[in-house]
Legacy VTK file of the C-alpha trace (Angstrom):
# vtk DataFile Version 3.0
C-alpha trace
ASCII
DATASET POLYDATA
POINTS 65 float
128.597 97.766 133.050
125.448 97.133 135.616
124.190 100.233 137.366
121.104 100.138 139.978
119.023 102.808 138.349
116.247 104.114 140.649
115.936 100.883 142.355
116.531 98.525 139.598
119.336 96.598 137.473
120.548 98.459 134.189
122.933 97.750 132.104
124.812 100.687 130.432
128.179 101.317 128.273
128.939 105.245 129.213
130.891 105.698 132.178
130.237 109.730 133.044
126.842 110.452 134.780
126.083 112.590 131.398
126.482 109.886 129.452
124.476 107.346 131.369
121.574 110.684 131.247
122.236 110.526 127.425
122.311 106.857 126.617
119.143 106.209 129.241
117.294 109.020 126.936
116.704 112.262 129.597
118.982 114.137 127.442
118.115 117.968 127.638
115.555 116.711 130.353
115.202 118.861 133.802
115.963 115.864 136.239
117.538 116.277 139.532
120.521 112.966 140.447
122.105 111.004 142.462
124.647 108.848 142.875
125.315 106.142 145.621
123.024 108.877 147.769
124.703 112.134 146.802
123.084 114.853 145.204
125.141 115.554 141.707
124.483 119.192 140.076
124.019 119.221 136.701
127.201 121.165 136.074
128.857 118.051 137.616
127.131 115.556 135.621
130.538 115.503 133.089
132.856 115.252 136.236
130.987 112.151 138.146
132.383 108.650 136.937
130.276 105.906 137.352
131.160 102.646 138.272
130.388 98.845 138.199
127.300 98.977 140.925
126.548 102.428 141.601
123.289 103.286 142.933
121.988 105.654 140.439
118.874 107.868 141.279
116.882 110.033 138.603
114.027 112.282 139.393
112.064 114.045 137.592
109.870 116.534 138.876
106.135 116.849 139.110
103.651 119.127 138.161
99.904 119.472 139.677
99.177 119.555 143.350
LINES 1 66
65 0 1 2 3 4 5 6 7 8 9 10 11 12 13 14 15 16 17 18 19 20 21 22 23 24 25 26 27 28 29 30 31 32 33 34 35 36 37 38 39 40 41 42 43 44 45 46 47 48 49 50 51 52 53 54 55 56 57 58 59 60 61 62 63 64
């Protein structure tokens, strides 16, 4: 299925938020997400379906100042 990951097209075959983490690589990464504009906890990650089109947002955080 085609997501819109952080602004651009992706194409990806999970259909859980924790997969799409998994198959995109930030596996066991500290990232925070979104979907469609909503803040997803980790814990929820396994809970949040994704669908054809979502708006998926992942952001890792920065260090230095």
């Amino acid at each position: 299925m085609q997501i819109v990951l952080n602004g651009k097209p992706c194409d990806v075959a999970r259909d859980r938020l924790d997969g799409v983490l998994e198959e995109l690589g930030y596996q066991g990464a500290k990232v925070a997400t979104a979907v469609n504009g909503n803040f997803v906890a980790g814990p929820l990650r396994a809970e949040t379906w994704i669908k054809d089109g979502d708006r998926v947002e992942v952001i890792a955080p920065m260090q230095g100042g």
